[in-house]
N, C-alpha and C positions, 0 to 999 in steps of 0.2 A: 816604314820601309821605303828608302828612295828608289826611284828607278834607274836600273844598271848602268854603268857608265862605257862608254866608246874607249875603244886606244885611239893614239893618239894620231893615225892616219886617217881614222874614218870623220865623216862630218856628220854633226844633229842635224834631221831631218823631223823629227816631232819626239814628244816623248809625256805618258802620262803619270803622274804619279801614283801611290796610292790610294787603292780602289777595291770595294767588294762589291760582289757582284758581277754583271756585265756591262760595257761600255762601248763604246764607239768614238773614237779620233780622228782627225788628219793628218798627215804627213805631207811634207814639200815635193816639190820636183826635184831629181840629181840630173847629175851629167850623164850625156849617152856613155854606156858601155859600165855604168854603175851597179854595184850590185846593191840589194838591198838587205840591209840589217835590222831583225826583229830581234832584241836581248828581253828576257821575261823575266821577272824577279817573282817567286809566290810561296805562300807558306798557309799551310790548312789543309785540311783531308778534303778531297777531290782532284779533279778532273776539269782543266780549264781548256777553250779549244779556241786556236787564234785563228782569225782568218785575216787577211791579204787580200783586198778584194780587187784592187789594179791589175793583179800578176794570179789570180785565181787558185793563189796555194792558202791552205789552211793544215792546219797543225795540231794533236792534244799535246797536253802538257801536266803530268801526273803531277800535285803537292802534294809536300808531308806536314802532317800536324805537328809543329813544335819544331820545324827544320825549316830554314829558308835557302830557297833554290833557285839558281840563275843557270838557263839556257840561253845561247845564241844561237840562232840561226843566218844561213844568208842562201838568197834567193838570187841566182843571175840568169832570169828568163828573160824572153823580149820585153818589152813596155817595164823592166825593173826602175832604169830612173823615172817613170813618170809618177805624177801628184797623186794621194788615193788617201781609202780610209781602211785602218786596222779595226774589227769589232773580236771581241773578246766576249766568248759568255764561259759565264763560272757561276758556283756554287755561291750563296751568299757568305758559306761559312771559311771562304777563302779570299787571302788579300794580295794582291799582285799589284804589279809597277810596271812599265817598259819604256824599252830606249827605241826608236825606229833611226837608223842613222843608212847612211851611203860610203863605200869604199872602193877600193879599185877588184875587181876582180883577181882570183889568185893566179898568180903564175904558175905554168904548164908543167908540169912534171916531166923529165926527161924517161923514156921509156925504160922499167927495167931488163937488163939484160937474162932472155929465156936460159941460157946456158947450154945452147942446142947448137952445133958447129953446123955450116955448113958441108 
């Protein structure tokens, strides 16, 4: 199972391949105002939980036995471009991948209109 891939605006920032069990990585520094991307690839019955340890978010991530599953996530809090490590614990009887990359923040949604006249 490789681990997920970026489009084609975002930049690798680290990325681990396949793994069971839990594990522990690094990731690079991005540019200020960077958000941060954790893509998870896994397949096996459990319950995997990532943490983010720069930016103090952590995540579960249900697998299915005999289905393999990719979420993205993106994280744009303060200290998101800075250096850190992603740890991962899981089941041993699940096998996951991930991609850590950096992107631009999404652009601002223009407000919808309430449909309330003045």
């Amino acid at each position: 199972m490789s681990p997920p891939e970026l489009d084609t605006t975002e930049t690798l920032a680290g990325r681990q391949g396949e793994t069971r069990g839990g594990s522990t990585f690094e990731f690079s520094e991005g540019e200020k105002g960077d958000v941060l991307i954790a893509a998870v690839r896994c397949q096996g019955k459990g319950e995997i939980k990532v943490s983010l340890k720069s930016v103090n978010v952590d995540f579960p991530l249900k697998c299915v036995d005999g289905e393999v599953s990719t979420t993205h996530n993106e994280v744009g809090v303060a200290g998101a471009e800075n250096k850190g490590t992603v740890s991962v614990q899981a089941p041993s009887a699940v096998r996951w991948s991930m991609t850590i990359g950096r992107g631009e923040p999404p652009k601002a949604q223009p407000p919808e209109p309430s449909g309330e006249t003045e």
